[in-house]
TIDREN-668600 format. One record per residue: residue in three letters; x, y, z of N, C-alpha, C in turn. Coordinates in nm, 4 decimals. Layout:
! residues N
ALA,X,Y,Z,X,Y,Z,X,Y,Z
...
END
This chain:
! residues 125
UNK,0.0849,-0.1154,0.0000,0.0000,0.0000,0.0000,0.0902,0.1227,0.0000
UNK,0.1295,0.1669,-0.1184,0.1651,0.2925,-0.1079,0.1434,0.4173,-0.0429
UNK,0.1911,0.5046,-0.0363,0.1540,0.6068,0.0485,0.1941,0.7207,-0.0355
UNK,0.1068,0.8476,-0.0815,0.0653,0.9566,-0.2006,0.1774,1.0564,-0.1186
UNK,0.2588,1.1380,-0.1272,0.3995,1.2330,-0.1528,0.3408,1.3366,-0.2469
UNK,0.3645,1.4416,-0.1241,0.3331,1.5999,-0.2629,0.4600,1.6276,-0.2628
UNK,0.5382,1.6272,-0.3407,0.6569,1.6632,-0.3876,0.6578,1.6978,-0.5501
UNK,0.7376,1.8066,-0.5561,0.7881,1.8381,-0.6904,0.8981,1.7100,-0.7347
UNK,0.8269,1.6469,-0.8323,0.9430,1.5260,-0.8652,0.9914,1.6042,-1.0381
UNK,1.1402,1.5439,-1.0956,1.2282,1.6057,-1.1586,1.2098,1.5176,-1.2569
UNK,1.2741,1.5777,-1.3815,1.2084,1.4790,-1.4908,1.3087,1.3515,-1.4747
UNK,1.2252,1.2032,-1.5004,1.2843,1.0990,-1.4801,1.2485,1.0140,-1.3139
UNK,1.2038,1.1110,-1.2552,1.1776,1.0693,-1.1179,1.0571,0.9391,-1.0865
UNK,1.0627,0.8636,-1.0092,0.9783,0.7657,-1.0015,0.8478,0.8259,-0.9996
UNK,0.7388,0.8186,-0.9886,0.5961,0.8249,-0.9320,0.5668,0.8109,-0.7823
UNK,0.5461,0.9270,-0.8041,0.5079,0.8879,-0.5872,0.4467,0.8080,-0.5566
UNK,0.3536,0.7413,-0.5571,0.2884,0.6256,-0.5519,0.3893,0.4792,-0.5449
UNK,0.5272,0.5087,-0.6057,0.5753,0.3586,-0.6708,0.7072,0.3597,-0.5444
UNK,0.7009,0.5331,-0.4095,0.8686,0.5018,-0.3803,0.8582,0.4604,-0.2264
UNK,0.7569,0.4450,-0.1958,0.6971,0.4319,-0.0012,0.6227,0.3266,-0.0087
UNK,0.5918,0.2418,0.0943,0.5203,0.1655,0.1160,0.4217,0.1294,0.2748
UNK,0.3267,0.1187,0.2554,0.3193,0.1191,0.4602,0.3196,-0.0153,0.5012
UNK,0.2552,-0.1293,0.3811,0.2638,-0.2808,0.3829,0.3067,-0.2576,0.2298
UNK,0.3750,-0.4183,0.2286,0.4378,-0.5082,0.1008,0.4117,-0.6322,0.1317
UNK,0.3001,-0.6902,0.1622,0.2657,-0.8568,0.2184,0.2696,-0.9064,0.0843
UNK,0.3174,-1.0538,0.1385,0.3269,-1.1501,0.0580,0.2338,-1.2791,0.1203
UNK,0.2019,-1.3610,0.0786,0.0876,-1.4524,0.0611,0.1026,-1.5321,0.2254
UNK,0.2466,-1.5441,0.2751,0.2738,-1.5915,0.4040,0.2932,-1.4752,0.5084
UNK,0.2889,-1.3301,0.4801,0.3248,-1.2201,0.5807,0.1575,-1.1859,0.5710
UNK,0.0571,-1.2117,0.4977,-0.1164,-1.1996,0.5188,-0.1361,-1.3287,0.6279
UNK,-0.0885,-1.4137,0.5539,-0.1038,-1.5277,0.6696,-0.1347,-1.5156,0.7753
UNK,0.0316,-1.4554,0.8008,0.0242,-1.4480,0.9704,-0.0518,-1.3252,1.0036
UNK,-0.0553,-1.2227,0.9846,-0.1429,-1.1291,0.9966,-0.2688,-1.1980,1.0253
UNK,-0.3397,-1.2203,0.9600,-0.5020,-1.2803,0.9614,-0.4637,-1.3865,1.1338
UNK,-0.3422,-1.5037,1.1216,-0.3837,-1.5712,1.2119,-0.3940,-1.5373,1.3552
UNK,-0.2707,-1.3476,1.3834,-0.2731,-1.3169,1.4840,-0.3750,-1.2354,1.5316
UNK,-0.4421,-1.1682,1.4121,-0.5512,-1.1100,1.4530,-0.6980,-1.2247,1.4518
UNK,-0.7058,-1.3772,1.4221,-0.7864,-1.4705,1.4993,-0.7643,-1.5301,1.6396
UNK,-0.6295,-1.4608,1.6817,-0.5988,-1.5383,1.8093,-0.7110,-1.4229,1.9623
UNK,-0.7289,-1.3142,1.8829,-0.8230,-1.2250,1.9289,-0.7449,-1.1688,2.0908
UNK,-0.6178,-1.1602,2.0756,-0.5332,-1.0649,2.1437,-0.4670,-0.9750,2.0923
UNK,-0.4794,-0.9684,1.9645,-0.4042,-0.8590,1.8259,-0.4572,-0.7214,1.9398
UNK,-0.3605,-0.6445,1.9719,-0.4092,-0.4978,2.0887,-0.4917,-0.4362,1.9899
UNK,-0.4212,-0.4337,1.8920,-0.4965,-0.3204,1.7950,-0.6727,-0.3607,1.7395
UNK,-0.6901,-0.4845,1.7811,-0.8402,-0.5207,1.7469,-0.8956,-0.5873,1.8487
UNK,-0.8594,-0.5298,2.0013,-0.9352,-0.5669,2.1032,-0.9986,-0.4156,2.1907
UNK,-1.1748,-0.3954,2.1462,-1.2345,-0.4969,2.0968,-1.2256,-0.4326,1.9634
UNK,-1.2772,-0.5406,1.8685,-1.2671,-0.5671,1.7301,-1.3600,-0.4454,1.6677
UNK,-1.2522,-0.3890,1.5958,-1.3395,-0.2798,1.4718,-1.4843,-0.2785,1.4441
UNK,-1.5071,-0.1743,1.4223,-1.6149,-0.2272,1.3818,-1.6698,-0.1185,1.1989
UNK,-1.6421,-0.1941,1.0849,-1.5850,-0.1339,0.9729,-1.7206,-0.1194,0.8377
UNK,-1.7371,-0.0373,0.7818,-1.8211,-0.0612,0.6472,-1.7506,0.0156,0.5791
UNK,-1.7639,-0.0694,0.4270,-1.6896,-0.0242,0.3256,-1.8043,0.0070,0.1787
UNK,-1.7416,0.0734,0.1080,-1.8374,0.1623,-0.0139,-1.7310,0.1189,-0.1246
UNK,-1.7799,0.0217,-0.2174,-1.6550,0.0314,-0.3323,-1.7662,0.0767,-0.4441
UNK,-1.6911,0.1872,-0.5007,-1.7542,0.1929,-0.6548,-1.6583,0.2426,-0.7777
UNK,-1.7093,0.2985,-0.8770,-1.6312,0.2707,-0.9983,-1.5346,0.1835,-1.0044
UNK,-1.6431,0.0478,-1.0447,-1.5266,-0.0757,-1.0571,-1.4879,-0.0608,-1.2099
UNK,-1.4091,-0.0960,-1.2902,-1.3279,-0.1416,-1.4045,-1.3129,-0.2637,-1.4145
UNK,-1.3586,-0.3715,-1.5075,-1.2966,-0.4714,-1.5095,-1.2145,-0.5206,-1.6667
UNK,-1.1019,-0.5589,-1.6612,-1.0612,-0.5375,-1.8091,-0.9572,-0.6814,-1.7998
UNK,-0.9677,-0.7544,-1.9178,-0.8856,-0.8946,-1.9358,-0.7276,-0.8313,-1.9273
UNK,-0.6918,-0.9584,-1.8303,-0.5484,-0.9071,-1.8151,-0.4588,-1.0520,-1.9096
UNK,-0.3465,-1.0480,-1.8999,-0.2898,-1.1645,-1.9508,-0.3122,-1.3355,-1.8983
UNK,-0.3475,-1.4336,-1.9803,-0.3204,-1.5707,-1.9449,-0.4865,-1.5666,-1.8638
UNK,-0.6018,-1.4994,-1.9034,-0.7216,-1.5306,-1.8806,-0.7517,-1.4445,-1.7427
UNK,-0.6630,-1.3773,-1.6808,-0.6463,-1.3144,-1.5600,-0.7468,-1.1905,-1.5809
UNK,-0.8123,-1.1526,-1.4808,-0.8798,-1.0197,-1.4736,-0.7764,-0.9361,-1.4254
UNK,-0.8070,-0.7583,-1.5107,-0.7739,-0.6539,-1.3872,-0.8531,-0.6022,-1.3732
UNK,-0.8768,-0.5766,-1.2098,-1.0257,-0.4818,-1.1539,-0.9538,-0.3510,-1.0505
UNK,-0.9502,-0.2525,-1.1024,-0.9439,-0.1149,-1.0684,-1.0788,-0.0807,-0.9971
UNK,-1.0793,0.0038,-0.8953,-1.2126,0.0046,-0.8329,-1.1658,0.1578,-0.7232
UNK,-1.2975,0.2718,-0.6843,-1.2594,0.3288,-0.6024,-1.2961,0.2870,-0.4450
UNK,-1.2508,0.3241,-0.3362,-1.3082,0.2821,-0.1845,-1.3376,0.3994,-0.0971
UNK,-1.4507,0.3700,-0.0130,-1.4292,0.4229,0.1140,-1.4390,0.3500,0.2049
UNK,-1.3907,0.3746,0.3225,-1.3843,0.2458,0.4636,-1.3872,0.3139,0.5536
UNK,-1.4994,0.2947,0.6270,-1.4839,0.3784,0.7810,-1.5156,0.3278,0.8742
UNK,-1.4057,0.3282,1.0345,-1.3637,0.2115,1.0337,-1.3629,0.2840,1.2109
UNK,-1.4278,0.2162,1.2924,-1.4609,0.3145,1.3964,-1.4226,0.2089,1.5568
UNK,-1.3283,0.2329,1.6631,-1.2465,0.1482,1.7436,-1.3358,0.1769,1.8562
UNK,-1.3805,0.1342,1.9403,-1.4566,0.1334,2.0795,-1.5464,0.2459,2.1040
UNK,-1.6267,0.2480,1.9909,-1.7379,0.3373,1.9867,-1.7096,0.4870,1.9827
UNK,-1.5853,0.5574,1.9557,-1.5451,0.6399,2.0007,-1.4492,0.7007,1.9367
UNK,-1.3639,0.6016,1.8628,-1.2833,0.6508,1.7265,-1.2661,0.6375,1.6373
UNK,-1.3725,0.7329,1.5508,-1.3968,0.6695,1.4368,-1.2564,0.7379,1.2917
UNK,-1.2328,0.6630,1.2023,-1.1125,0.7212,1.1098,-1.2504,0.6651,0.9811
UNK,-1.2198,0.7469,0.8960,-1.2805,0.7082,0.7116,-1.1220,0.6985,0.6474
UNK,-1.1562,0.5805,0.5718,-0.9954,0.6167,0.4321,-1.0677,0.6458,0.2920
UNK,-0.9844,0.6910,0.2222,-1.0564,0.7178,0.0646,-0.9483,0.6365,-0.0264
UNK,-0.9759,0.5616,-0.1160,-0.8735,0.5242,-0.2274,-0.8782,0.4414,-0.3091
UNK,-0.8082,0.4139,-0.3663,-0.8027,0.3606,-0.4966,-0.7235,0.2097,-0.4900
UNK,-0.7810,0.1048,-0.5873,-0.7197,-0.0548,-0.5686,-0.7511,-0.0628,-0.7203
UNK,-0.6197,-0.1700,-0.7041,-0.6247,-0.2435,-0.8056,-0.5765,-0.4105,-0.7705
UNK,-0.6751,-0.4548,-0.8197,-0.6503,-0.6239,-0.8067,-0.6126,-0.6954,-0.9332
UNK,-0.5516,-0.7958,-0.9165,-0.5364,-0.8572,-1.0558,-0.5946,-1.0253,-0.9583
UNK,-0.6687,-1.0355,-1.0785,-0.7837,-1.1716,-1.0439,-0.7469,-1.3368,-1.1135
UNK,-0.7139,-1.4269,-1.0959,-0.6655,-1.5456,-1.1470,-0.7517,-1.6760,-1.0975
UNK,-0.7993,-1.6920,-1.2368,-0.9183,-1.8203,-1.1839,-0.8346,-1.9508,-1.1370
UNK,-0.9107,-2.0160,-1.0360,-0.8444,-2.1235,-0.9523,-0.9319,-2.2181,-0.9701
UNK,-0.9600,-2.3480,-1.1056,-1.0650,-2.4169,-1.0774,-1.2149,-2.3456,-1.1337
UNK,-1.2908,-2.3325,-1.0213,-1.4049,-2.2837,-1.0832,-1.3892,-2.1272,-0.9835
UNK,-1.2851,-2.0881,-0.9286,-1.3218,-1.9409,-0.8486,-1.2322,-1.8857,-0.8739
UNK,-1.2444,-1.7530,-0.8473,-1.1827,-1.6098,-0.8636,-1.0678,-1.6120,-0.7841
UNK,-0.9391,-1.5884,-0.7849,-0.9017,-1.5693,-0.6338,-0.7751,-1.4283,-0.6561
UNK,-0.7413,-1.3772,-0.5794,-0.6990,-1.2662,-0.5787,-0.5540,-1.2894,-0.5472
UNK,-0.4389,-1.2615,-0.6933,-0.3575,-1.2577,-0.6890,-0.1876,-1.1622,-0.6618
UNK,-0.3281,-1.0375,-0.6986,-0.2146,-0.9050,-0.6530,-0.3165,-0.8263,-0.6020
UNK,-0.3000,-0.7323,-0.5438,-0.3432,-0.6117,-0.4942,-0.2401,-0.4892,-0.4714
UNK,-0.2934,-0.3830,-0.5114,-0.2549,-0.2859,-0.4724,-0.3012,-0.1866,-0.4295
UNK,-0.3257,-0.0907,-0.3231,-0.4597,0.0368,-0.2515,-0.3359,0.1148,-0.2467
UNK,-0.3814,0.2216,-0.2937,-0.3063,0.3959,-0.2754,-0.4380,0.4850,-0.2050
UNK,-0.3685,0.5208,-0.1139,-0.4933,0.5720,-0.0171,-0.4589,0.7009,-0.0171
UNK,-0.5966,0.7907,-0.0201,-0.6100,0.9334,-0.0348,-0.4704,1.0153,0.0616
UNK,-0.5235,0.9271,0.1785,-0.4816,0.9884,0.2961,-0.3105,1.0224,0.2960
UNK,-0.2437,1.0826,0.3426,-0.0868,1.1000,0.3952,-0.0822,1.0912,0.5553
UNK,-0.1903,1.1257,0.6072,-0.1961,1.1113,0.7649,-0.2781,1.0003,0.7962
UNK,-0.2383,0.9009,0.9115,-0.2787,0.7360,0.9302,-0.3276,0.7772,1.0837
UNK,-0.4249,0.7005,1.1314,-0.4023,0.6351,1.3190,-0.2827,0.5879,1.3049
UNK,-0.2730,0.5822,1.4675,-0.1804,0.5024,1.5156,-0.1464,0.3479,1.4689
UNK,-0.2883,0.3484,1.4957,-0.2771,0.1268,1.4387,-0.3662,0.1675,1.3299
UNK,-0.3166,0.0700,1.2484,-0.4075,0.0489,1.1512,-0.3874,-0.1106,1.1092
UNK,-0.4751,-0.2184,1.1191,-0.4917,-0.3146,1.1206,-0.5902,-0.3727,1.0179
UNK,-0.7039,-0.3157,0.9627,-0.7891,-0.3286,0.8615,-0.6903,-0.3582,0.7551
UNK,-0.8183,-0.4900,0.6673,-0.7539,-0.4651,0.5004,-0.8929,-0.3964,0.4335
UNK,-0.8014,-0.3570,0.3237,-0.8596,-0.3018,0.2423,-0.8678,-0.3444,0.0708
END
């Protein structure tokens, strides 16, 4: 999940979007994520979020080798012991790879409106 940089970039310069990251999970660093937040002592989700999400302008467009890409916008607002509530705004892109007879989600990427985070942030998006 990248993180959006107002900076004057120089010609040749990367894309702000492509030079920060806040996560880079890989298929075993979600893993464990998910299993420590089922052990239901994760601090940051005791007690547990409580979250609704708004996706619209989806895109869906054939990607290579039968693969979907689905571009889509979000909102998520996402509110901790009745009392603190945060909204995010942003943008995903998934790339989709059929498994059998189902969909399953092979990349992701969210660039979020925001430059300023909570403290924890534990939600996916």
């Amino acid at each position: 999940m990248p993180v959006r940089e107002y900076v004057e970039a120089g010609p040749g310069a990367p894309a702000a979007a492509d030079t920060f990251a806040l996560f880079d999970d890989d298929k075993q660093s979600l893993s464990l994520r998910v299993a420590r937040l089922e052990t239901g002592i994760a601090h940051a989700e005791v007690p547990k979020s409580v979250t609704q999400r708004l996706i619209t302008n989806v895109v869906i467009a054939p990607g290579a080798d039968g693969a979907l890409n689905v571009s889509s916008n979000f909102m998520v607002y996402q509110e901790r012991r009745g009392r603190h509530g945060h909204t995010f705004f942003g943008r995903r892109e998934d790339a989709l790879r059929r498994d059998g007879g189902t969909l399953k989600i092979a990349a992701r990427k969210v660039e979020l409106a925001q430059t300023i985070l909570p403290t924890t942030l534990s939600i996916f998006f």
